[in-house]
N, C-alpha and C positions, 0 to 999 in steps of 0.2 A: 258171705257173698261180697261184702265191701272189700274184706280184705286179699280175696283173689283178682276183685279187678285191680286194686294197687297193685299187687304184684305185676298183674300182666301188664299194669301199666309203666311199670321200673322198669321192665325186660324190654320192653316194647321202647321205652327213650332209651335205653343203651345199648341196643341195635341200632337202633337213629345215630346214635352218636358216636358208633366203633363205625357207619358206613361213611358217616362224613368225613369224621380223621382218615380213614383210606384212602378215603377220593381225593384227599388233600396231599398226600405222598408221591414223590415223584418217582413216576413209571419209569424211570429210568437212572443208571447210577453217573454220574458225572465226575471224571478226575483227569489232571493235568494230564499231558502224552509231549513227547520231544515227536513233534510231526516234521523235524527237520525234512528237505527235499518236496515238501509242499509248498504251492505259494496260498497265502491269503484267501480264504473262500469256506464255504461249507461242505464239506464231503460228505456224501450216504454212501456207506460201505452195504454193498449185498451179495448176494449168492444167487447163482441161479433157480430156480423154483420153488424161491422161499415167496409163502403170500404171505407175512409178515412186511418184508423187504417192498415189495409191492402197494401195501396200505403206507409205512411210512413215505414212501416215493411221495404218493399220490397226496399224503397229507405237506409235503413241504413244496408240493406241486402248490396245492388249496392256497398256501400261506405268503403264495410268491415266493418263495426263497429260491433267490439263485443257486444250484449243487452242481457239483460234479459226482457223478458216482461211479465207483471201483466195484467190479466186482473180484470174488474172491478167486471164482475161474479166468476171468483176462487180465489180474493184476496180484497175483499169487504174491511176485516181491513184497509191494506195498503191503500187504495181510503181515508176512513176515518179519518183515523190519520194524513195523509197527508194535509187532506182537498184540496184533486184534484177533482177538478169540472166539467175536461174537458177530451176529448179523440178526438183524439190522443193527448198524451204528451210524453214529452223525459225529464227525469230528470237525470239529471249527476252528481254524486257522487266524489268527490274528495279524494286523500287519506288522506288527512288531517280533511277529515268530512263534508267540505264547500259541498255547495251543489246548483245547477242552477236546475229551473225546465221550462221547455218549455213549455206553455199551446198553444194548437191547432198544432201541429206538430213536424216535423225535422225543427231543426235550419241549417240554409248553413255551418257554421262554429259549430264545435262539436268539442271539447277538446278529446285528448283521455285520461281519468285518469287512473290513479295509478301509 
């Protein structure tokens, strides 16, 4: 009897502890992008009747963050030249040009630039 509740109890902490390292991963992937033709600011790229696109809105609404956001139906070029493949994304312009794009969401941590 002892020795199946150890067990259930090893299984049981490393569920606890494959849920925490998850939680700890960022939901989203982050890599440099030449956002040349933008200025300075944070962009939310969306698509029309995505509710994905809509929860991030409304989370960079929550967070204050000033955006502009593109979508992929009234801003087709910008999707293209960019080559954004993905929606929702947050891309963040720096003032110096540099530029992060987020593919698949809001990043936890968001720079404010300019």
């Amino acid at each position: 009897m002892t020795t199946r509740l150890i067990v259930v109890l090893v299984v049981a902490a490393m569920v606890v502890g494959a849920v925490l390292v998850l939680r700890r991963r960022p939901l989203v992937s982050a890599r440099p992008i030449d956002a040349s033709g933008l200025t300075s600011g944070v962009y939310l790229l969306t698509s029309d009747e995505c509710d994905t696109c809509i929860r991030a809105r409304n989370e960079l609404v929550r967070r204050g963050v000033p955006h502009t956001e593109l979508s992929w139906q009234k801003n087709p070029d910008v999707f293209e030249r960019l080559r954004i493949d993905a929606v929702p994304s947050v891309i963040e312009v720096a003032a110096d040009g540099s530029a992060t794009w987020w593919r698949g969401g809001v990043p936890r941590r968001l720079h404010r630039p300019g």
